[in-house]
N, C-alpha and C positions, 0 to 999 in steps of 0.2 A: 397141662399137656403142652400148652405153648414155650414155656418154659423149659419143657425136656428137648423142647425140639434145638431152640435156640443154641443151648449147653450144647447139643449135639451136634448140631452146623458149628458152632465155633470151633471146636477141639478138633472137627476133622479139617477145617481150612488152617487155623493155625497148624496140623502137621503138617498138611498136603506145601503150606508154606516155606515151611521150614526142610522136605524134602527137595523143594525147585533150589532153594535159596543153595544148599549143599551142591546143588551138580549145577550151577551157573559157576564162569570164573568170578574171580575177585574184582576185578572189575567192572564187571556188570553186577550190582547189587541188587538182590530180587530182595532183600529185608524188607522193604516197603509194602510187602504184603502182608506183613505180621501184622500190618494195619487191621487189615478188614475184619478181622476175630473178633477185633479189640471193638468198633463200630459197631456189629452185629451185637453183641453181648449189649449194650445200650437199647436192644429191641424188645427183650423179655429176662433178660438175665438179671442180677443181683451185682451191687456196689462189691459186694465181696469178691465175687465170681470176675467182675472188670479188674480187680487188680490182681487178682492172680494170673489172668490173660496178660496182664501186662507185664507182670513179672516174667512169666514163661517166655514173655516175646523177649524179653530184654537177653535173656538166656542163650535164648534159640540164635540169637542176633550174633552174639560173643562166639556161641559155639560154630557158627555157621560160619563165620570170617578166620574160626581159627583154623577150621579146616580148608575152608578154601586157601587158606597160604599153605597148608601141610602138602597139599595137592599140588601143589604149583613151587613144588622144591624147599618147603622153610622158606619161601620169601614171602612178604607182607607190602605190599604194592600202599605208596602213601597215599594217592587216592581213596583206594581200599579201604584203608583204615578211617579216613575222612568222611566218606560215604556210609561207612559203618557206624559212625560218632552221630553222624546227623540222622539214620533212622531209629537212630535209640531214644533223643532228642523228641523225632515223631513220635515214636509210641507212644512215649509219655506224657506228651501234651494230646494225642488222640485218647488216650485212656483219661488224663484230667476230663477232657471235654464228654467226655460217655456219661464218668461218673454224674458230671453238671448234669445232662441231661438226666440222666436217674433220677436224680433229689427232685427235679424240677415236676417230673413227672409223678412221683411220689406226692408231692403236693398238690398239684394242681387234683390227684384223685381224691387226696383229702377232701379239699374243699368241695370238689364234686359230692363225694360221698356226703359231708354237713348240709347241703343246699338240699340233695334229694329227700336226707331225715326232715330238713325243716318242712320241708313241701308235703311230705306225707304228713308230718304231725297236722299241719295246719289243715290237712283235707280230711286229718282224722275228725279232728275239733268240728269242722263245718259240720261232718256228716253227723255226729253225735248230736248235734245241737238240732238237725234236722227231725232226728230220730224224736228227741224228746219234745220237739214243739207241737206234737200231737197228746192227747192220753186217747184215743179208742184205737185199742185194741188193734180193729182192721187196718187201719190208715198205718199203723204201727209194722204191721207185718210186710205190709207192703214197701214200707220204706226202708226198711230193712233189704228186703230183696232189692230194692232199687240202690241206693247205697252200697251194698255190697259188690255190686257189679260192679260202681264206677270207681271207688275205691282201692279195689285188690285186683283190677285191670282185667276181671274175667268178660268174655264174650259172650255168656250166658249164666244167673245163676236162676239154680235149683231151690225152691225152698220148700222141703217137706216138710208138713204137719201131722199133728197125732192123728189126725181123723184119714191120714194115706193119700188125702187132698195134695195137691202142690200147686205153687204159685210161680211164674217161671216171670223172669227180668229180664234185661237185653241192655248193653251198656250203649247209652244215645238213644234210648228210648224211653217215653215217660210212661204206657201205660204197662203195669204188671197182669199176664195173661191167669185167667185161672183154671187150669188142667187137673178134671177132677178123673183121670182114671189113676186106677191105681197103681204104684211103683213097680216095679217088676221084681223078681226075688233078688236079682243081682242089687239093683238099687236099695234095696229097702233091708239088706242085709248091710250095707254099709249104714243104713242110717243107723241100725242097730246098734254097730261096732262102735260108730262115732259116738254114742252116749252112752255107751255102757263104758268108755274110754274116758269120755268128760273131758276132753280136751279134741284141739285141731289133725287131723289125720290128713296125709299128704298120701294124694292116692294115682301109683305111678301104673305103667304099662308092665313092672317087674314084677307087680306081685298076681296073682292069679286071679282075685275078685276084684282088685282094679283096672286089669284089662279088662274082661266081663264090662264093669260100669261104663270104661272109657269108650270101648267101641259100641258101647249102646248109646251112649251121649254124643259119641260123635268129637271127643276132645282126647289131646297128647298127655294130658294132667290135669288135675283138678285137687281143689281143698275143701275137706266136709266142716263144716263150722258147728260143734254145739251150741245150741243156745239153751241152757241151762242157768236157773237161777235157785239154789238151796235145793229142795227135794223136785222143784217143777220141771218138767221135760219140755218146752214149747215146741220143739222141732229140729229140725238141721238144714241146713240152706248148701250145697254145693256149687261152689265155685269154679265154671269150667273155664282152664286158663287156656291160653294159647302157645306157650311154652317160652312167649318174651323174657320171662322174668324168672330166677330159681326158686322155687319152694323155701328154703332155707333165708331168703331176702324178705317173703312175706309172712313166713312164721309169727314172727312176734307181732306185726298188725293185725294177721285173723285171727290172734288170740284175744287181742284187746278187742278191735270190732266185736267178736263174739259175747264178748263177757258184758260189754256194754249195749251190745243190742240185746241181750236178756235181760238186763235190767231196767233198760226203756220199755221192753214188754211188760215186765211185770210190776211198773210204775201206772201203766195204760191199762193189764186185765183189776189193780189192788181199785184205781181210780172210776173204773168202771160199773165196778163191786159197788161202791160207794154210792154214784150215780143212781144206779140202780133200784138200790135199798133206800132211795134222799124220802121218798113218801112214808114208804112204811115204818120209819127210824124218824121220823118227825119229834114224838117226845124222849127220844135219846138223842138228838141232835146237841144238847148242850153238855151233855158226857163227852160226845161224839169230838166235840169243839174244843174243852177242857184238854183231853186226849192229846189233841195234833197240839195244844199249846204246849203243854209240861212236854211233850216228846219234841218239836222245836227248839221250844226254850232252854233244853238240857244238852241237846245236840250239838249245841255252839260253842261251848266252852272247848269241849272234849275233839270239834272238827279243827277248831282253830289253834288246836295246842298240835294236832298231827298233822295239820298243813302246816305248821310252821319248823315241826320238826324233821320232816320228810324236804323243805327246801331248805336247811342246814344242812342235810345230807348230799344233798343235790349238789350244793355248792361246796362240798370237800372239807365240812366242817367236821368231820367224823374219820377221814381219812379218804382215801381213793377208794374208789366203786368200780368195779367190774361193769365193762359194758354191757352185758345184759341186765344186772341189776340196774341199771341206770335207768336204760329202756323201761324196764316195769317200774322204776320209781315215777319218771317221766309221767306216764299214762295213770299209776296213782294220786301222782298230784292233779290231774285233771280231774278223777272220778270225783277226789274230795271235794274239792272247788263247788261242782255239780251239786253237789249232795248237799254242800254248805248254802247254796242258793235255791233250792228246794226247801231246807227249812224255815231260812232266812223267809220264802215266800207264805210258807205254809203259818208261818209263826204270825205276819203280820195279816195272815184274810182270819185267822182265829181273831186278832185281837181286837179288828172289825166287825167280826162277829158278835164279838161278846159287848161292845162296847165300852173295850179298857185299850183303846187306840186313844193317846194324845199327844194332839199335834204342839211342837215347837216354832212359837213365833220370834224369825228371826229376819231383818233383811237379807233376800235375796236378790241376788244380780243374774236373771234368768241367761242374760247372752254367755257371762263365763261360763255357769252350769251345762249351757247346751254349746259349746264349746268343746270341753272335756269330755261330755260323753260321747260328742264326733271321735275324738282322738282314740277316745278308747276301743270305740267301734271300727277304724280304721284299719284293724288288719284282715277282721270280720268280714267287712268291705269288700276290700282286698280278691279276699279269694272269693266271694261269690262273683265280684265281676261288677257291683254296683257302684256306683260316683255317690259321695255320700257328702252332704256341704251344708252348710251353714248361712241362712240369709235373716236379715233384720235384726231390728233393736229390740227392746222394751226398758220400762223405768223401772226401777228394782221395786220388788212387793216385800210386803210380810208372810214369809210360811216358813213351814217348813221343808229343809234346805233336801234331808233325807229322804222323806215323802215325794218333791218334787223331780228328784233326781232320778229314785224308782221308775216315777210314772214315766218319765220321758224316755228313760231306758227298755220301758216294756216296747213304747210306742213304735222307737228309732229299732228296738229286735225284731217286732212283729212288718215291721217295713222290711227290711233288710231280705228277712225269710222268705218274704212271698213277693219278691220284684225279681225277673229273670236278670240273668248277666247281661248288662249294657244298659240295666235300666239306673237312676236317679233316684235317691233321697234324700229328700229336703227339709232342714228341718227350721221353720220359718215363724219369727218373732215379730209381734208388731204392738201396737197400743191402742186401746178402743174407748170410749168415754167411760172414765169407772172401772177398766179393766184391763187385764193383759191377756193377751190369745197367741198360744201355743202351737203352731201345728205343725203335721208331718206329713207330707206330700209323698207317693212314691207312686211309679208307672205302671206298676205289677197288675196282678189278677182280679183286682176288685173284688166285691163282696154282692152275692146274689142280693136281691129285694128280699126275698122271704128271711133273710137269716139278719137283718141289720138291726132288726128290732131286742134280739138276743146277742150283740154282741159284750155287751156289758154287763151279762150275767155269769154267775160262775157254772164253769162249765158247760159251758155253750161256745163250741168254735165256729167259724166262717165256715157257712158249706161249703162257698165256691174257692177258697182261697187254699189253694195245694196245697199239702199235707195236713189240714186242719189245726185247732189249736187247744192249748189248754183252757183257755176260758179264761183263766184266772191272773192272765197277764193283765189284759183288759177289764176285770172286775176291779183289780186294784187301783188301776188308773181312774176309774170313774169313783173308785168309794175318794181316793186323794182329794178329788177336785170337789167333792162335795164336803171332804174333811174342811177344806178353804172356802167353803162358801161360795165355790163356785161349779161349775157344769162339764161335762166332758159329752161329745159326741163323732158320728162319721156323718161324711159324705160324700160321693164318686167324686173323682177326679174325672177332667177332660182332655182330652178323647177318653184315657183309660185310668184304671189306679183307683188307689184311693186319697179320701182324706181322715187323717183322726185327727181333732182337735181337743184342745182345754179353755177354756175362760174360765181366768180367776181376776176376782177384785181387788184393784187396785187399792188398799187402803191400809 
């Protein structure tokens, strides 16, 4: 629209220009206004569009001097012609100077446009990892509706369940409300459509049941999110926006969000299953165990041959990619990634289980180790808002290098997740008679008294530690340190936070 306007102000100043220029004498050269078309096209117009203005001016300039001498007897005043020579001159160094501005302006949107992708991927990445550092179910649901608001910039969202329940979120706010009347037929007709659709539905004031929705929610737009995983219905969560941002800009993130916050749910109800059933599946536990190994163990080959093929594609090994393919490759390489470190995890609490875990005795240099997993943790960091650093030595031990690395990685993720923005994690090496101690300081939420005695088990998250956990980050780390012969535990940090530590023996 701003475009049409532009095109439209130019063409009527360059006439309106070129009729003063005709009924001025020759002498007085009004050409110099052929200027301002050319300047204005610089504000919303096209490279194209500037040198066709500039060409018309050039035109208008010749014809406008040639008539001014017809008028004035066939004489051509040397002035005249002088004055005419230099706004032609002008034009076309005001038309070069337009087009510069274009290009420049062009670019600088570019880059804008990369900075805001990179920015949403990265708060995509936070929020998913968010999602998944719980498995119950509730904490799941809820984070989800928390995540969605802050993510897709809605002011409120919606999150309808099958039981007609809803859970409402507020963007800047941590606790999710739970509003148990039920939806109204306007509402609860879109959740319908939204899953019987199975994809994101964009719901404007144009269409009949989206006014309905919108002036009952009190929003200019909104986006119904499926959360569908294979034949399971979990809900739909409505996004109500405030009408910042277009529908069409947020499409492809409420797809992805969607598609990944159903699969963080039904990782939390498959996980909960299991929980559940841990007594009564006592003497299938070692089927149960076998199971997650061979499905781990097979999983790897097959994830790491299509993350590998999926970034040859990425990178143009295949040919050029269509920018929306891109975008869904992008978010596919993420899922896999996921998936590949869920097995990777699930593969080695089996093989702890079964007691076909052995450890590789090798020197290790624990300060480079914990080094590289700051680096990597670094962008992680980053966007939560956390200072993340590195303090102390230690003397190099014998373990293993893989095992260790795990452990420290679970410790430095589960600090990271539960420390607010501005807080500190530290991850601090020192030496003790006999042995080397590991720990990781952060200033976060600390862990109730009643729940520290289960941090170390599987399946047991921190009560008090927002958004709870899988348990199983923290099992591994203590089966590791006992794989070394030596011990893992917690303990409060002061004033606040916590401590997780390792001691392993020096020998």
């Amino acid at each position: 629209m701003r475009s049409r306007l532009v095109v439209t102000v130019c063409i009527l100043t360059l006439a309106g220009a070129f009729v003063i220029d005709l009924l001025t004498p020759q002498e007085f050269v009004a050409a110099i206004l052929l200027d301002v078309p050319i300047v204005l096209s610089s504000l919303g117009g096209s490279r194209r569009f500037t040198f066709a203005l500039v060409v018309a001016a050039l035109v208008a300039n010749i014809v406008a001097g040639y008539f001014n001498g017809v008028v004035d007897h066939h004489h051509w005043a040397p002035i005249g012609i002088g004055d005419r020579i230099l706004a032609g001159l002008s034009i076309m160094f005001v038309g070069y100077l337009g087009g510069a501005v274009q290009d420049e302006a062009q670019r600088a949107g570019r880059s804008e446009a990369l900075s805001q992708r990179a920015l949403r991927e990265a708060e995509m990445r936070a929020a998913l990892e968010r999602l998944r550092s719980s498995l119950s179910p509730e904490l799941v649901v809820r984070a989800i509706a928390r995540e969605a608001a802050d993510l897709l910039g809605g002011s409120t969202v919606r999150l309808v369940l099958p039981d007609s329940t809803s859970l409402v979120a507020r963007t800047g706010v941590d606790n999710v409300e739970l509003d148990e009347t039920r939806p109204s037929p306007a509402v609860a007709s879109l959740v319908a459509r939204t899953l019987d659709a199975g994809d994101v539905v964009s719901v404007r004031a144009s269409d009949a049941l989206g006014r309905l929705v919108l002036d009952e929610l009190g929003a200019r737009a909104a986006l119904a999110l499926p959360l569908i995983e294979g034949e399971r219905r979990f809900g739909v969560a409505i996004v109500l926006l405030g009408g910042a941002e277009s529908d069409d800009t947020l499409l492809p993130l409420a797809r992805a969000f969607a598609r990944q916050a159903a699969g963080a749910l039904a990782q939390a109800r498959l996980f909960e299953q299991l929980a559940d059933r841990n007594e009564a599946l006592e003497e299938r536990s070692a089927v149960i165990r076998d199971l997650v190994y061979a499905l781990s163990h097979d999983l790897r080959t097959p994830l790491a041959a299509l993350a590998m093929t999926m970034r040859q594609a990425q990178r143009g090994d295949y040919g050029e990619l269509p920018t929306p393919y891109r975008t869904i490759l992008e978010h596919s390489i993420v899922a896999t990634d996921d998936v590949a470190r869920l097995a990777e995890t699930l593969l080695l609490v089996a093989r702890f289980e079964s007691g076909e875990h052995r450890s590789e005795r090798v020197p290790v240099d624990l300060h480079e180790l914990a080094v590289q997993i700051a680096a990597e943790f670094a962008a992680t960091a980053t966007v939560a808002g956390v200072a993340l650093r590195v303090e102390g030595t230690a003397p190099p031990l014998a373990g293993d290098r893989s095992d260790l690395r795990r452990a420290i990685t679970n410790l430095v993720a589960n600090a990271i997740a539960h420390t607010p923005a501005g807080g500190t994690v530290t991850i601090a090496l020192g030496a003790e008679p006999a042995a080397v101690a590991v720990r990781v300081f952060d200033d976060g939420y600390g862990v109730e008294p009643g729940a520290r005695a289960r941090l170390f088990t599987r399946f047991a998250p921190g009560e008090s530690r927002r958004g709870g956990g899988t348990g199983l980050g923290l099992y591994i780390v203590g089966r590791v340190a006992a794989a070394a012969g030596g011990t893992a535990g917690y303990e409060p940090n002061t004033p606040r936070g916590s401590i997780f530590w390792m001691r392993l023996p020096n020998r």
